[in-house]
C-alpha positions in Angstrom: 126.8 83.6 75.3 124.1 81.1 75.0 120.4 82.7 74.5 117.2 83.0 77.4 115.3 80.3 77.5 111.8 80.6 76.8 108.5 79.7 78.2 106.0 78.4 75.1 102.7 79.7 76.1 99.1 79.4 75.1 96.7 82.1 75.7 92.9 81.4 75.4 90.8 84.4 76.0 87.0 84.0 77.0 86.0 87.5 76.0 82.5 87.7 77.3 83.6 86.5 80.4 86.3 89.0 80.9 84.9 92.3 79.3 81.7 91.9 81.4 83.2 91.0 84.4 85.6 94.0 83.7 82.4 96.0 83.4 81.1 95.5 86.4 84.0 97.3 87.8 84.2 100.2 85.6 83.2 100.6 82.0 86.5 102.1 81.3 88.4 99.2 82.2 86.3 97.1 80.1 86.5 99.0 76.6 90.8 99.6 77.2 90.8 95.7 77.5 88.5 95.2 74.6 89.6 98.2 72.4 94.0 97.9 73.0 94.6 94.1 73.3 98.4 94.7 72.2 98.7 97.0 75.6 97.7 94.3 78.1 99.7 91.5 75.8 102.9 92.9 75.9 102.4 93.1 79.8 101.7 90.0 79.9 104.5 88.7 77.7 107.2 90.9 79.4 106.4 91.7 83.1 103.4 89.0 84.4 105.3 86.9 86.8 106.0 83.5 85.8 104.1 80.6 87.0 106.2 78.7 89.6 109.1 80.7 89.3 112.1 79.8 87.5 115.6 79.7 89.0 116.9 81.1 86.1 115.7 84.1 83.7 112.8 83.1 81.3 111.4 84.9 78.6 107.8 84.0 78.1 106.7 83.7 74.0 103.2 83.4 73.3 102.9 81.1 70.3 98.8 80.6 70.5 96.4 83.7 70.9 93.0 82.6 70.6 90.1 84.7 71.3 86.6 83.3 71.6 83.9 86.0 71.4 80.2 86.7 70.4 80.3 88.5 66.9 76.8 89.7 67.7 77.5 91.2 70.9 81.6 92.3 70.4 82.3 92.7 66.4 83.2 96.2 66.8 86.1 94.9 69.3 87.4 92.5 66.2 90.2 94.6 64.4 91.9 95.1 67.5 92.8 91.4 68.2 92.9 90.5 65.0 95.5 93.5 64.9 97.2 92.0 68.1 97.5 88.5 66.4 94.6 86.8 67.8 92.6 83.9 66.1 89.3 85.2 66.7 86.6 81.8 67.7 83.5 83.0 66.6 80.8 82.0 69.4 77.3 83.4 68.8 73.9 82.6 70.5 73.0 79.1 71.0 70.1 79.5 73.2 67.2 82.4 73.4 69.0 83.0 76.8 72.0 84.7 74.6 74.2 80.9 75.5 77.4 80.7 73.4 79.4 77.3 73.2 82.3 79.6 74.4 83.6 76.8 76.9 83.4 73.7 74.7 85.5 75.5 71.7 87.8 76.8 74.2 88.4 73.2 76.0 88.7 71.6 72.9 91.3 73.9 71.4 93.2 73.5 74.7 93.2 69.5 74.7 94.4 70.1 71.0 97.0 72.0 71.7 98.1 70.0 75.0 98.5 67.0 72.2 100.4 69.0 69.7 104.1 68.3 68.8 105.2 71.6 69.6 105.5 71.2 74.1 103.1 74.1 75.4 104.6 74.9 78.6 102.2 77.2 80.0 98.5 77.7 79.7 96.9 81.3 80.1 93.2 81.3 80.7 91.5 84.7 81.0 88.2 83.5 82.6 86.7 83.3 85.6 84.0 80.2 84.7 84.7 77.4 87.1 84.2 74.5 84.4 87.9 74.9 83.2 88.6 73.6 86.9 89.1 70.3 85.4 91.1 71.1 82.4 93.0 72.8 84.8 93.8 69.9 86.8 94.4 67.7 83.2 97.2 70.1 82.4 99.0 69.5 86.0 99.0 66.1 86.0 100.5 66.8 82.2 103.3 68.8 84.1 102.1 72.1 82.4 101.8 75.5 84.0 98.8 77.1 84.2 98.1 81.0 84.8 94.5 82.3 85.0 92.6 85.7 85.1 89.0 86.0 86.4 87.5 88.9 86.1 84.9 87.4 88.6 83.9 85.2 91.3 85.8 81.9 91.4 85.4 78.8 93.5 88.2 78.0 95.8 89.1 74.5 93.5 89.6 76.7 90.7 92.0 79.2 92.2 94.0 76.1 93.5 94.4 74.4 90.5 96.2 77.1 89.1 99.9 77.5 89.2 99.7 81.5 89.0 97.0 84.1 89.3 96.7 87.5 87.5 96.0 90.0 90.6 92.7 92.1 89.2 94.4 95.5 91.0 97.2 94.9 88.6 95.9 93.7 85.5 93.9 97.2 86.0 96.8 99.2 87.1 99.7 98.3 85.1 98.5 95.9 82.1 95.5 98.7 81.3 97.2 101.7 82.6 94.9 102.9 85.1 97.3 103.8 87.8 96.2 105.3 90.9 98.3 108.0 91.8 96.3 109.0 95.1 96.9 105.7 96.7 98.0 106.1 100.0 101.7 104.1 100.7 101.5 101.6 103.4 104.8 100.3 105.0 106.5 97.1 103.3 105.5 93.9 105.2 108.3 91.8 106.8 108.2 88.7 104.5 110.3 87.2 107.1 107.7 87.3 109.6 105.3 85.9 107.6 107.2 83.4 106.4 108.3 82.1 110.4 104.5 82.5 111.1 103.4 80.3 108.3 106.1 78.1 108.6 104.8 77.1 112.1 100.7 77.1 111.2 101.7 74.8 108.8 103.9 72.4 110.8 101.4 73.0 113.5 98.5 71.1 111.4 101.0 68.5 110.0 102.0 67.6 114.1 98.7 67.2 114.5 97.5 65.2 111.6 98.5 61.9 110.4 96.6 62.4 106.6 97.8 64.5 104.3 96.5 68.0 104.0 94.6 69.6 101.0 96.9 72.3 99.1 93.4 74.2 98.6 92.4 73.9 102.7 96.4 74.9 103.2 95.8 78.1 101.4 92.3 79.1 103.7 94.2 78.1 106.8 97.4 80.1 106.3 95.1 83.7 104.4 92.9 83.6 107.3 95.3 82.9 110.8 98.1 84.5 108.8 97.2 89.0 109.1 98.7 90.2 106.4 99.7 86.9 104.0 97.6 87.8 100.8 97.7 91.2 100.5 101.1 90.9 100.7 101.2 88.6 97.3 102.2 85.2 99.5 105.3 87.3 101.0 106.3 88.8 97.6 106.5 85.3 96.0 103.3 85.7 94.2 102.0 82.2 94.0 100.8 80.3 97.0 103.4 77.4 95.0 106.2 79.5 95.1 105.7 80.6 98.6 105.8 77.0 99.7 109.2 76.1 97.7 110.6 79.0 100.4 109.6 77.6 103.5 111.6 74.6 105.2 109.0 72.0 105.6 111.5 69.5 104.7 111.1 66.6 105.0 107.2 67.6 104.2 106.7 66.9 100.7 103.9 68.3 97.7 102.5 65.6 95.5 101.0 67.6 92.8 98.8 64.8 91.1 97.0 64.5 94.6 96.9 67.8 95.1 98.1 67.9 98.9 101.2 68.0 101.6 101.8 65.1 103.0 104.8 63.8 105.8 106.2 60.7 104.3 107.0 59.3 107.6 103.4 59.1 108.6 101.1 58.3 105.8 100.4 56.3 102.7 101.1 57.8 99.4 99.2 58.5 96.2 98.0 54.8 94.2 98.1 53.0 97.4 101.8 52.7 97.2 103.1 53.0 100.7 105.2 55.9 101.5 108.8 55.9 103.0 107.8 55.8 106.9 110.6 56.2 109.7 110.0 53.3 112.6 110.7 53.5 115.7 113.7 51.3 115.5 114.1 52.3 111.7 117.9 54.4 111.8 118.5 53.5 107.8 116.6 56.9 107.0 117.9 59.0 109.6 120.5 57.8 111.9 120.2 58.7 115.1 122.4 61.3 116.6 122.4 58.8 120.1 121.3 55.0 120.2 117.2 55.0 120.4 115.3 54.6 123.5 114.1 51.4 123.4 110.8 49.7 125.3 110.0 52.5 127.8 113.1 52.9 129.1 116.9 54.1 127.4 119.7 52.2 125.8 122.2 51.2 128.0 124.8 52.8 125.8 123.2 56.2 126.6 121.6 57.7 129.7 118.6 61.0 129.7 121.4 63.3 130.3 123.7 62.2 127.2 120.0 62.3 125.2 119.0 65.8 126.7 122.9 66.9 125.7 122.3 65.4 122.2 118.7 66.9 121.7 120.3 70.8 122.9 123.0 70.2 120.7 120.4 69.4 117.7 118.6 72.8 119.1 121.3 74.6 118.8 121.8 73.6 115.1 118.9 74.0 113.6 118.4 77.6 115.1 122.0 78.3 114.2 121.5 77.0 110.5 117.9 78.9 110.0 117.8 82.8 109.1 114.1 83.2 110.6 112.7 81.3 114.2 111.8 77.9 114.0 108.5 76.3 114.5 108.6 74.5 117.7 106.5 72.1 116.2 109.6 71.1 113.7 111.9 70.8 116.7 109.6 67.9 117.3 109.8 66.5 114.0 113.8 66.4 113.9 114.1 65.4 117.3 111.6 62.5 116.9 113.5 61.8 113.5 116.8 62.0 115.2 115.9 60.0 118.3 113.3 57.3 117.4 110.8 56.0 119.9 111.0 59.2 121.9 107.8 60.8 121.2 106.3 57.4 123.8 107.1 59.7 127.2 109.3 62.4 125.8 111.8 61.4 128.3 109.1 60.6 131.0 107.9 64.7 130.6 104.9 63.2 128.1 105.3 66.3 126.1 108.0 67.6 123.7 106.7 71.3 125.2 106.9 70.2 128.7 110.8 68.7 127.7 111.7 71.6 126.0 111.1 73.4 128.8 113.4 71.3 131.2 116.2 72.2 128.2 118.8 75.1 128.4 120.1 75.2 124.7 123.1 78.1 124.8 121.9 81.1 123.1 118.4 79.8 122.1 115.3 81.5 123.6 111.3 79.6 123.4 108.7 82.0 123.1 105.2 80.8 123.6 103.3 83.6 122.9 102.2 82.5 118.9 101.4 80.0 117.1 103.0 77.0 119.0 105.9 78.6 119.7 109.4 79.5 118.1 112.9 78.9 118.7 115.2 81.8 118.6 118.8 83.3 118.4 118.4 86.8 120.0 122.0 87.9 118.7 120.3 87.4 115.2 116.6 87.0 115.1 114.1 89.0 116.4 112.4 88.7 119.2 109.7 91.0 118.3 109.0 89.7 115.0 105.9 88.7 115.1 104.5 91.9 116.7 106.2 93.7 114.2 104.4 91.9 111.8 101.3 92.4 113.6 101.8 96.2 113.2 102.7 96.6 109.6 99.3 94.1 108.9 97.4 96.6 111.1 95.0 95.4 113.2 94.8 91.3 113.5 91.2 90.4 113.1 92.0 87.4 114.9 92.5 88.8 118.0 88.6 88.8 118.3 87.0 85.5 119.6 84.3 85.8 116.4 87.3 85.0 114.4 87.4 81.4 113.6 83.5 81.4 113.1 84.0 84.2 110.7 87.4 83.9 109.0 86.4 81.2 106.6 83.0 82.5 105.1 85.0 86.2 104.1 87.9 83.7 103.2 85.5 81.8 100.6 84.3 85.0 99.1 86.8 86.6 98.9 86.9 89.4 100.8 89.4 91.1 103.0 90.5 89.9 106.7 89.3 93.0 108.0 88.2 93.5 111.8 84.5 94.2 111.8 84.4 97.9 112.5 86.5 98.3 109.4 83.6 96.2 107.8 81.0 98.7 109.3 83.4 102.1 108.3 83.6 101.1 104.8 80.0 99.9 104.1 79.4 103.1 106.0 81.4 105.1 103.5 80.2 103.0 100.6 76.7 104.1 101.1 77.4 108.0 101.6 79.2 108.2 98.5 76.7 106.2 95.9 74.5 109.2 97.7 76.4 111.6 96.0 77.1 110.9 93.1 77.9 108.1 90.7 79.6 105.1 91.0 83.3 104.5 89.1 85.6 102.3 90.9 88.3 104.6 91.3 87.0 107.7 92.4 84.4 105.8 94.9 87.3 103.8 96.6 89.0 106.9 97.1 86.1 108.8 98.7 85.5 105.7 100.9 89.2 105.8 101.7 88.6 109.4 103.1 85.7 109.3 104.8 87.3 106.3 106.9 89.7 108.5 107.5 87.3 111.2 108.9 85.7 108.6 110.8 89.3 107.7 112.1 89.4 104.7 110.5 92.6 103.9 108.8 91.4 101.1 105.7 94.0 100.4 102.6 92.7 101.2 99.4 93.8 97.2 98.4 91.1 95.9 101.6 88.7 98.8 99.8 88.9 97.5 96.5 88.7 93.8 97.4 85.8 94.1 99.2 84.1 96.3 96.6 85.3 93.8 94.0 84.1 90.7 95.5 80.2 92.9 95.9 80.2 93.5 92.2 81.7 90.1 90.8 78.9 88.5 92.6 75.9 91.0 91.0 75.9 94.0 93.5 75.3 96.6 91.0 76.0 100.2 92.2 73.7 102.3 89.9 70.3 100.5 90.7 71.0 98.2 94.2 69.6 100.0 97.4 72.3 101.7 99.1 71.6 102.4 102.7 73.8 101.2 104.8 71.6 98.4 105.9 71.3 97.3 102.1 74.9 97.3 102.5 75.2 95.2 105.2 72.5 92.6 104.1 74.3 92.3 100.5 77.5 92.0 101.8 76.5 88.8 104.6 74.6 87.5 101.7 77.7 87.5 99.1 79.7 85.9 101.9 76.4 83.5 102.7 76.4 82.0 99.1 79.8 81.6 98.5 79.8 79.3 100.9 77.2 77.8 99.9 78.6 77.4 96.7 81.7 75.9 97.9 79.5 73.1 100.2 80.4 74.9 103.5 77.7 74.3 106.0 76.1 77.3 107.7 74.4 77.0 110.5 72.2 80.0 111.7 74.7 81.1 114.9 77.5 81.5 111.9 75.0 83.7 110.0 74.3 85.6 113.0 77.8 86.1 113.9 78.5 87.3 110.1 75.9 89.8 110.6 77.5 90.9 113.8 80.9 91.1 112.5 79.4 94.0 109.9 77.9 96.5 112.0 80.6 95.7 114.8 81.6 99.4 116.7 85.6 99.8 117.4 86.6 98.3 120.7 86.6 101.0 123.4 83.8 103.3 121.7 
């Protein structure tokens, strides 16, 4: 019985940047990670997922622990990593301003250890600073796997250069034991559903694009027109990465170097190197399943009624073969692969829509109602799936037409795809319970949890604790901020405001008021 194989790993730990981050959420948190490293390591070692999932079982070994830390700040915090086999980096004061050289000891260490003998697998960074971002990217084009923690604010090129990241709810939850017993179950989202949505977003954009698509602007696109995605950890695959391997985007492929999706029929590849491409009279890469129309008319060998028969057949299979809808937008990528030239008139209809509505596949159903449509088997698919979806998301934020304007600056910090009177109950909430008493993370989200509830606003304690998360990452500090609801309201468009500033977003002053809007919204109907 041959052993597990194992993932080497290297584990660099920016301790300033994780223990004060940390803080800002709850001083407890902060002194279990700083005071039992051996707890959260083991967790790490034995149930964090693994970056880009294996097919097979994996035991992760942690062969580098370095910890880089300011002895004048943390000493007392030394034993206990030196007692969970940590090198301890010392990094004190470089600057009046209390600067370490934390970041150029750590990147060093890492490009010494990429060049070792011994193949590092996987690189663990527990920091939120943004200046990794390109060590990050070093280590991917090195084929290495890269899993990060920030316990902060992080730009959107950071997050996507990663191949896995630690979730902050359960780094808290299970790693440093702080379970929350009063959470309140929600029902299990179909994974299905949000796969078959995604799965047609995606091949929606790529229909419409003849460059390839940016993995990072993939990732906006599909948390914010996709209710439900995120908070359901990518469909329980955890990584954006692995969520992609389970969608059929064939013949879509990744190029990891460039960092996009790209359709290798359409566009040039990475180095300037030109990409397979399928012709219109090119059948060596897909043979037709009739002769190609050619000019503007049809073979001889085959008339529009042998090519409508071939096209329902090729319906027909591809529903048949898939366990979820298909995108209508990837019928139109097999048929044009299957019949090339046929995207000139679409057999004189000008549309594949308007032909596929001439068609009668047996026992395949269109629906039009989302997202560009879907193909389905009603004997085996549902018809309601994406309402179903809809429901276990709660309610989909982009119903209202404020949406697209506001999706993308909450996407950018952050924060929860909420509907704006959910924005208004919690801020609400927030500020009535830093009235009454003092602010820790978990008894605060709870009380804001319950007095949505008495305003009969149903809010999951994971949308609570984003939003509450992404306010204190970025310098919202409970115990001396003013918290009036209109503080609330102005500190919460202005988190959202600079992160996308941050990220080069421009902003223009009718997005700013429709942000501002958006918070103070009032339930439809009331």
């Amino acid at each position: 019985m041959s052993a597990t194989p194992t993932l080497k790993s290297a584990l660099f730990v920016d301790f300033d940047n994780v223990y004060s981050g940390l803080r800002r959420l709850d001083v407890a948190y902060a002194e279990a990670f700083a005071s039992d490293p051996l707890r959260w390591l083991n967790w790490v070692t034995t149930q964090l997922a693994m970056p880009l999932a294996p097919e097979a079982p994996v035991q992760r070994r942690i062969l580098v622990r370095r910890c880089y830390l300011n002895p004048v700040m943390y000493q007392r915090f030394r034993f206990g990593f030196s007692k969970a086999g940590f090198e301890i980096i010392d990094c004190p004061p470089m600057t009046s301003a209390g600067k370490t050289s934390t970041d150029i000891h750590m990147v060093l260490d890492m490009v010494d250890v990429l060049q070792s003998p011994t193949h590092y697998d996987e690189f663990i960074v527990f920091s939120a600073d943004a200046d990794f971002t390109p060590l990050l990217r070093k280590l991917r084009r090195d084929d290495r796997r890269t899993t990060i923690f920030a316990a902060g604010a992080t730009s959107a090129s950071y997050d996507a250069s990663s191949d896995l990241i630690i979730d902050p709810d359960a780094f808290v939850s299970e790693a440093l034991g702080f379970g929350d017993e009063d959470s309140t179950p929600t029902a299990p989202p179909d994974f299905e559903s949000l796969l078959s949505q995604a799965e047609a977003l995606i091949w929606s954009v790529m229909d419409k694009s003849s460059e390839p698509i940016m993995l990072p602007a993939l990732t906006r696109i599909l948390a914010t027109q996709v209710p439900g995605l995120t908070d359901s950890r990518w469909a329980g695959r955890g990584t954006f990465t692995g969520f992609l391997r389970d969608l059929t985007l064939d013949p879509l492929r990744i190029d990891r170097e460039n960092n996009w999706l790209y359709d290798p029929r359409r566009v040039r590849h990475a180095g300037g190197i030109e990409a397979p491409r399928m012709g219109r009279n090119d059948t060596a890469a897909a043979p037709a399943l009739v002769p190609p129309p050619t000019g503007a008319g049809v073979s001889p060998t085959a008339t529009q009624a042998d090519i409508r028969a071939q096209i329902e057949r090729l319906l027909i299979e591809a529903v048949a073969s898939s366990a979820r809808p298909v995108a209508v937008a990837r019928l139109a990528h097999l048929v044009r692969q299957q019949v090339p030239g046929i995207e000139a008139d679409w057999l004189g209809h000008g549309t594949f829509k308007r032909l596929l509505e001439t068609l009668h596949p047996q026992g395949v159903e269109i629906s039009w109602s989302h997202l560009g449509g879907h193909a389905l088997d009603p004997q085996r698919h549902n018809p309601d799936f994406l309402s179903q979806s809809a429901a276990t998301a709660g309610d989909l934020p982009s119903r209202d037409p404020r949406w697209p304007q506001v999706a993308p600056m909450l996407q950018v910090a952050n924060m929860p795809a909420m509907p704006g009177y959910k924005y208004r109950a919690v801020l609400l909430a927030l500020s009535t319970a830093l009235a009454e008493g003092p602010y820790a993370l978990a008894h605060t989200s709870k009380r804001i949890h319950d007095l949505c509830l008495d305003a009969h606003v149903s809010v999951s304690r994971p949308d609570i604790h984003a939003l509450l998360r992404a306010l204190l990452f970025n310098g919202f500090d409970p115990t001396t901020a003013p918290s009036g609801f209109d503080d609330l309201v102005a500190t919460t468009c202005g988190v959202a405001l600079a992160a996308c500033e941050r990220e080069g977003m421009g902003i223009s002053d009718a997005d700013r008021a429709t942000l501002l809007d958006w918070m103070v919204s009032e339930r439809p109907g009331t």
